[in-house]
C-alpha positions as CSV (number, residue, x, y, z in Angstrom):
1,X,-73.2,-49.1,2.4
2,X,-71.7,-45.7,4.5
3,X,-68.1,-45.6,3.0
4,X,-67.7,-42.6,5.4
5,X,-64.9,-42.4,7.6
6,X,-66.1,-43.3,11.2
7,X,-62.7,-41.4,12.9
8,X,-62.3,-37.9,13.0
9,X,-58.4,-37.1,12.1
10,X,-56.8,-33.9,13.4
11,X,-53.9,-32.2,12.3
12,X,-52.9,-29.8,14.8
13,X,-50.0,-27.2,14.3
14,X,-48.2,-25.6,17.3
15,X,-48.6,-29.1,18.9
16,X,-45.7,-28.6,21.1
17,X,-47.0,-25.6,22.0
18,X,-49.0,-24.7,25.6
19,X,-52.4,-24.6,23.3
20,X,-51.3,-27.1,21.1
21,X,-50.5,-29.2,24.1
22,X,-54.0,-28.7,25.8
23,X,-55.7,-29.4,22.3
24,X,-54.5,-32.7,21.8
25,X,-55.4,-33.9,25.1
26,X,-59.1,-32.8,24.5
27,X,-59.2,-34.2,21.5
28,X,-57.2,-37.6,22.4
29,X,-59.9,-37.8,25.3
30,X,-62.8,-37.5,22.3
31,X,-61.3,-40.3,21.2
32,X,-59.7,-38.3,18.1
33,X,-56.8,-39.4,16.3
34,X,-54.2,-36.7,15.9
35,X,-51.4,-36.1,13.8
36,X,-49.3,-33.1,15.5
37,X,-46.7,-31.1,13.5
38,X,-44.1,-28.7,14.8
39,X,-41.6,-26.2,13.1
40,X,-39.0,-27.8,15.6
41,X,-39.1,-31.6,17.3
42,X,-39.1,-31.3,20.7
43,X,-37.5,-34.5,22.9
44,X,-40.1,-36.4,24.2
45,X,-43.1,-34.8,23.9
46,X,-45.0,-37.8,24.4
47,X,-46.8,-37.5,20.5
48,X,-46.1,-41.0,18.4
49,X,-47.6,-38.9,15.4
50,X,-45.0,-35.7,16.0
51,X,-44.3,-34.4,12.5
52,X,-41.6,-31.7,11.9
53,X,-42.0,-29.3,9.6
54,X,-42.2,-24.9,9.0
55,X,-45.4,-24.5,7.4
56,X,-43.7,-21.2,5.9
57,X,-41.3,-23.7,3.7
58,X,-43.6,-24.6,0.8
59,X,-41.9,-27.3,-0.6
60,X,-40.7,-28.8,2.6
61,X,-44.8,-28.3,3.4
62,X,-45.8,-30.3,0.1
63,X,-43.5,-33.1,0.6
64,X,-44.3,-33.8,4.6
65,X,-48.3,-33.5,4.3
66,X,-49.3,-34.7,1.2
67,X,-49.6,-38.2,2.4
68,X,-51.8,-36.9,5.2
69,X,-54.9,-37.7,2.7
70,X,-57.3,-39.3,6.3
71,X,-57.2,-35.8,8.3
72,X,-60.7,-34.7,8.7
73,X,-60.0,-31.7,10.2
74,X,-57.1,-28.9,10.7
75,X,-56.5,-26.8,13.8
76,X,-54.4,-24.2,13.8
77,X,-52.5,-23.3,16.9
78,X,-49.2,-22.0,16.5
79,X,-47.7,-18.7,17.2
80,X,-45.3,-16.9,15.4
81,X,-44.0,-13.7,17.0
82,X,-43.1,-11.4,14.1
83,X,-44.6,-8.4,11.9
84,X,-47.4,-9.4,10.5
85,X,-45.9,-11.1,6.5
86,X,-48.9,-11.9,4.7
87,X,-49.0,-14.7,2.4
88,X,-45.9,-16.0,0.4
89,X,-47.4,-17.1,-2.8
């Protein structure tokens, strides 16, 4: 018996984003499902799986995506426009 997972799970970041935006759509129309997070909810962005959270806040990170244990797959697409920081561990 195949106990592997049949549906690929994305978690995009920058979801509400122009790229983010464009991602999902590709991937919804692959019949993907997706899980979006954003540093800010944004009103109606038309995403039933629209997660909040600043992936630069560590514990607010561990506590909003450690349940997320179906993704399959991560896409980053976010953009932060700031001096290079560098990790924060």
């Amino acid at each position: 018996m195949n106990n592997r997972q049949e549906t690929n799970v994305a978690l995009v970041a920058g979801a509400t984003g122009i790229v983010g935006q464009q991602l999902i759509r590709a991937l919804t129309a692959q019949h993907w499902q997706v899980i979006s997070l954003s540093r800010q909810r944004q009103p109606d962005q038309g995403q039933s799986d629209l997660l909040s959270v600043d992936l630069l806040d560590q514990q607010q990170s561990n506590r909003v995506l450690s349940a997320l244990t179906q993704v399959t797959h991560i896409f980053y697409s976010a953009w932060l426009n700031a001096p290079d920081i560098g990790p924060r561990w």
